[in-house]
SEZABA-231822 format. One record per atom (N, C-alpha, C): residue number from 1; atom name; y, z, x. Coordinates in Angstrom, 3 decimals, padded with zeros to 6 digits, always signed. Layout:
<recs>
   num   atome          y          z          x
   NUM      CA          Y          Z          X
...
</recs>
This chain:
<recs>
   num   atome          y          z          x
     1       N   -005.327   -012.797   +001.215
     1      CA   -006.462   -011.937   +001.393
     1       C   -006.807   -011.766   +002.866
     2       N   -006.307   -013.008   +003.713
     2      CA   -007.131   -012.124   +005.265
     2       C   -006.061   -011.792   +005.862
     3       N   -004.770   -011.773   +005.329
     3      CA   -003.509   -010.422   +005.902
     3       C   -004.105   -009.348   +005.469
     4       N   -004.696   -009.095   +004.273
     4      CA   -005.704   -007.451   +003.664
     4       C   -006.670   -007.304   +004.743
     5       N   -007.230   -008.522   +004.663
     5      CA   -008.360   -008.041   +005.882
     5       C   -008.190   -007.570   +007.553
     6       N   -007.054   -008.028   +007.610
     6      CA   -006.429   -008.350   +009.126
     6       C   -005.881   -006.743   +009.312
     7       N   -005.440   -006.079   +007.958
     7      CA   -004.963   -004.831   +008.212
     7       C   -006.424   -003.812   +008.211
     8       N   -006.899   -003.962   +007.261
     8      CA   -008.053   -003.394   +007.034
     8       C   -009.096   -003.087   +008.466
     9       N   -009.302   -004.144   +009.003
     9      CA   -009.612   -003.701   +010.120
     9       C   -009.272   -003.661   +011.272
    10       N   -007.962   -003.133   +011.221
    10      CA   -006.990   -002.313   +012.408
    10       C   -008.012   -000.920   +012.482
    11       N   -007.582   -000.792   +013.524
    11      CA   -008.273   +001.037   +014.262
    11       C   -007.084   +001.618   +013.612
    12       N   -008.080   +003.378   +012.878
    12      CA   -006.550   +004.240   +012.363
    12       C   -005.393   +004.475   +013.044
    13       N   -005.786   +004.852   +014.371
    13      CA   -004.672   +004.616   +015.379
    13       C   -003.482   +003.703   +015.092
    14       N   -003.799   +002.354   +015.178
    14      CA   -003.009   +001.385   +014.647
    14       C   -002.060   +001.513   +013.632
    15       N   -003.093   +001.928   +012.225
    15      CA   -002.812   +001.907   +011.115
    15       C   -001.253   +002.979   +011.421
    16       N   -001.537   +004.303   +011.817
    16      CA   -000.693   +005.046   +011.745
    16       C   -000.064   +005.058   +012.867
    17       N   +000.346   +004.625   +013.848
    17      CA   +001.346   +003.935   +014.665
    17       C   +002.486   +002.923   +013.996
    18       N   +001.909   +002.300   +012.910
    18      CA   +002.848   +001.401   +012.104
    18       C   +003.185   +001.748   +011.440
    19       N   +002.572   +002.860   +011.015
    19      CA   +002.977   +003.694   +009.612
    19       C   +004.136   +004.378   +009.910
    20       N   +004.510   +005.360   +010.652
    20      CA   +005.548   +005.815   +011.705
    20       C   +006.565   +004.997   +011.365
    21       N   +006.507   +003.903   +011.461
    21      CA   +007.753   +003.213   +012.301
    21       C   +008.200   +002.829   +010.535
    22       N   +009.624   +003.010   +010.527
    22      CA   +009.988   +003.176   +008.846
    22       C   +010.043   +001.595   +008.811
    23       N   +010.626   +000.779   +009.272
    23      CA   +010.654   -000.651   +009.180
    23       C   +009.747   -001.284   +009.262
    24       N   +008.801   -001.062   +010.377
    24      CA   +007.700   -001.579   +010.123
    24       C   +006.100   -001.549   +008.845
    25       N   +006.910   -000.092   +008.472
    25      CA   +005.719   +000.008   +007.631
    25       C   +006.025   -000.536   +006.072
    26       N   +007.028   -001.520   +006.416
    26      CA   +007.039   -002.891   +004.978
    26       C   +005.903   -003.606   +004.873
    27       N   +004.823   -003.435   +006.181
    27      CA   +003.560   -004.037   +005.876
    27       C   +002.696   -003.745   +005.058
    28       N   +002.917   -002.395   +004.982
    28      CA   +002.066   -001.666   +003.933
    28       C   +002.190   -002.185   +002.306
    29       N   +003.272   -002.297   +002.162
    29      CA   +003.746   -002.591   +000.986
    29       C   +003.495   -003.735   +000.613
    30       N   +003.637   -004.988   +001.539
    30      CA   +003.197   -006.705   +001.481
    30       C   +001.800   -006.693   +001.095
    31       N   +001.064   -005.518   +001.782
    31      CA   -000.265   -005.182   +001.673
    31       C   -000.971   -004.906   +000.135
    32       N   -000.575   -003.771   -000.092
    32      CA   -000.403   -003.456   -001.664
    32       C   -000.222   -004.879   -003.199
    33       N   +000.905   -005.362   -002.631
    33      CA   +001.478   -006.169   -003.112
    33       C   +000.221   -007.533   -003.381
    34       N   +000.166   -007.858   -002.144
    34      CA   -001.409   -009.128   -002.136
    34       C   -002.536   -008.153   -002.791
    35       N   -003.065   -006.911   -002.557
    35      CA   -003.922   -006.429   -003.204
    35       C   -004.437   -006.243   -004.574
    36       N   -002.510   -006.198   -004.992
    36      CA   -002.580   -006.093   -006.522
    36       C   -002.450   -007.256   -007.255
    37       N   -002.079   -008.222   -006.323
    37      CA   -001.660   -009.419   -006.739
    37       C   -003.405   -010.046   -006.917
    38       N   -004.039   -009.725   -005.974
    38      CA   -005.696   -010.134   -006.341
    38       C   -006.581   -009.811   -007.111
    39       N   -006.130   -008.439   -007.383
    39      CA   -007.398   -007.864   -008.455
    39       C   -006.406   -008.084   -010.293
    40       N   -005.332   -008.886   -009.938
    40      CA   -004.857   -008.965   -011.148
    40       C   -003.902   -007.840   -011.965
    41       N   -003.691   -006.782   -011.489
    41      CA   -003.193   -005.874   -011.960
    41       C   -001.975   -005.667   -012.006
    42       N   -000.684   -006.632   -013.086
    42      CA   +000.350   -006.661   -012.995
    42       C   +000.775   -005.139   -013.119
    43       N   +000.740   -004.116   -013.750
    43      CA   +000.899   -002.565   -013.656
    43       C   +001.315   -002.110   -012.642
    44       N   +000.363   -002.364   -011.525
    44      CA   +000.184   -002.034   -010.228
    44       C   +001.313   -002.652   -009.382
    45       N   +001.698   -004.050   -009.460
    45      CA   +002.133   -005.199   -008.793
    45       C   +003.558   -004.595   -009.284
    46       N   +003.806   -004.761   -010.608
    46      CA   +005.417   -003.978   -010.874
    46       C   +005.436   -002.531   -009.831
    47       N   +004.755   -001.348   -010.306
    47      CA   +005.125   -000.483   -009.535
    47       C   +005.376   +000.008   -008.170
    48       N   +004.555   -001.400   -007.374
    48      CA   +004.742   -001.239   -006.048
    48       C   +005.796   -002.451   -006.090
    49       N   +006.720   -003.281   -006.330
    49      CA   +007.935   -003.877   -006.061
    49       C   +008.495   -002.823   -006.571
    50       N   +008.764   -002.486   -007.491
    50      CA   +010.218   -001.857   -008.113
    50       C   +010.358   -000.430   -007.029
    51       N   +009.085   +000.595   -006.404
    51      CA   +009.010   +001.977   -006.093
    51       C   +008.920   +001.370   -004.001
    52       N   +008.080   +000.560   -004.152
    52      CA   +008.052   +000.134   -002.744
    52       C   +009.578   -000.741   -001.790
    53       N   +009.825   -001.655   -002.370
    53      CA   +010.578   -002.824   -001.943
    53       C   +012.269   -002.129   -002.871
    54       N   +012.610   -001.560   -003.766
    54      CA   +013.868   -001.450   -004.453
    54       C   +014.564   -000.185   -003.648
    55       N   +014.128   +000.848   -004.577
    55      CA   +015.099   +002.286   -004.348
    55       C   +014.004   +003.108   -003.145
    56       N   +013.112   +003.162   -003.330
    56      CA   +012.506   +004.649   -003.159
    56       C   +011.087   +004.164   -002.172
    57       N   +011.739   +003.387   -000.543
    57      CA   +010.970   +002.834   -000.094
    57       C   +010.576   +003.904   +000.537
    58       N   +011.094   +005.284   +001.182
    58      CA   +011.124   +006.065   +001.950
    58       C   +010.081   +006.911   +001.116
    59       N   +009.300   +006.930   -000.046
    59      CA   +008.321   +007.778   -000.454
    59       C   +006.773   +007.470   -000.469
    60       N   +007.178   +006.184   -000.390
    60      CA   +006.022   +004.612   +000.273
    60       C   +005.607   +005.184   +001.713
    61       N   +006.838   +005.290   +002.616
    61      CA   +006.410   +005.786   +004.165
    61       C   +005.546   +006.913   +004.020
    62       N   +006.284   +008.059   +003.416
    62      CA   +005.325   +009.621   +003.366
    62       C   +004.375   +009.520   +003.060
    63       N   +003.678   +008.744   +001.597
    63      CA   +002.508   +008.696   +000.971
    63       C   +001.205   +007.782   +001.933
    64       N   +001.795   +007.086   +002.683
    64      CA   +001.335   +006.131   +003.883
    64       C   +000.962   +006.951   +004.922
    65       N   +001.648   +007.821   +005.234
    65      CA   +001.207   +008.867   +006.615
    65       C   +000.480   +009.544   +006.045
    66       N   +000.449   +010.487   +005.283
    66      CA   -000.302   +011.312   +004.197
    66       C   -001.745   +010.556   +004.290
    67       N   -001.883   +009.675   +003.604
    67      CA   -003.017   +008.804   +003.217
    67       C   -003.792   +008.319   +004.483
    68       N   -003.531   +008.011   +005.382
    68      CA   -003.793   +007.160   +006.846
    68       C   -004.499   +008.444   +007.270
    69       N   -003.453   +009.768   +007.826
    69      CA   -004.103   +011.091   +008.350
    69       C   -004.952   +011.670   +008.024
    70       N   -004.963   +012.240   +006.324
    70      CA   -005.537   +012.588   +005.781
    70       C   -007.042   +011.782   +005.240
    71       N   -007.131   +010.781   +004.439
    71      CA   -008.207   +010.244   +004.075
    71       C   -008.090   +008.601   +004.783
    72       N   -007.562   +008.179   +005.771
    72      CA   -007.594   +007.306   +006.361
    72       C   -007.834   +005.982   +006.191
    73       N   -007.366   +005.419   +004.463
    73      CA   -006.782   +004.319   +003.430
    73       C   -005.656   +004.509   +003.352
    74       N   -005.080   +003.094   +003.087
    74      CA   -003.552   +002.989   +003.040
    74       C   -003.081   +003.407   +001.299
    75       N   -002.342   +004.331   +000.819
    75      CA   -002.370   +004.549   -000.316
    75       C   -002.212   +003.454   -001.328
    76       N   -002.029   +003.499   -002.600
    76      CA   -002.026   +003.131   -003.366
    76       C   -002.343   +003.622   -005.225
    77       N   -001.004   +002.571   -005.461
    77      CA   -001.393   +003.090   -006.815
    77       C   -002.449   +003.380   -008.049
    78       N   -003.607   +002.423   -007.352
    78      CA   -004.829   +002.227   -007.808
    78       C   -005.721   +003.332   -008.439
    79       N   -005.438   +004.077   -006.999
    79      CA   -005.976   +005.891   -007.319
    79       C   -005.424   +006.212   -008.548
    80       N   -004.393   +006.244   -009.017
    80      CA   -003.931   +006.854   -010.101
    80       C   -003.628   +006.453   -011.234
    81       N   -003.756   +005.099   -011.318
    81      CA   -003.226   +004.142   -012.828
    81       C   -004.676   +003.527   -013.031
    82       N   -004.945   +003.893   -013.934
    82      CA   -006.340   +003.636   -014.298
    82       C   -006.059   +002.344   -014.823
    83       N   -006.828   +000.407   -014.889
    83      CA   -007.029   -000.285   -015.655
    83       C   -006.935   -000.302   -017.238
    84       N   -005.959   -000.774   -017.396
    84      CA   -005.995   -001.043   -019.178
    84       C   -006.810   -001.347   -019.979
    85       N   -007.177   -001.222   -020.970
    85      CA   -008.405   -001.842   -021.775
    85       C   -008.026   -003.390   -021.841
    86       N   -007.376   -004.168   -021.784
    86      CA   -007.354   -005.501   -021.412
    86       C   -007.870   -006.038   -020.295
    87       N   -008.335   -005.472   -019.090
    87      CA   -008.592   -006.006   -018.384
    87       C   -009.897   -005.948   -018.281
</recs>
């Protein structure tokens, strides 16, 4: 949790300076990863290993620049996979 925090309050600048950089922006993903790993949301936690870390890391980068520029949060799947009724 204070690697989340440690990113969290980077200046956007920052944020998207790292975002840029295709190797470096595996942070994003470590990021995600502890995030989802905290609020419990295995859903979440699968889709960012298998879409982030496997095949299709390079759509992780775009959605990261996108997200940073535009609404200036690091994306995530959260926005879009709504909680299960189990949780």
């Amino acid at each position: 949790m204070k690697f989340n925090k440690a990113i969290d309050e980077l200046p956007l600048l920052v944020k998207i300076i790292l975002a840029i950089i295709p190797i470096v922006s595996i942070v994003f993903v470590i990021y995600r990863i502890v995030a989802d790993a905290n609020a419990n949301r295995t859903e979440l936690l699968i889709l960012d290993v298998l879409l982030g870390i496997c095949p299709l890391p390079f759509v992780y980068w775009i959605l990261n620049l996108v997200y940073l520029i535009i609404k200036g949060t690091i994306f995530s799947f959260g926005e879009w996979v709504k909680p299960s009724a189990a949780q």
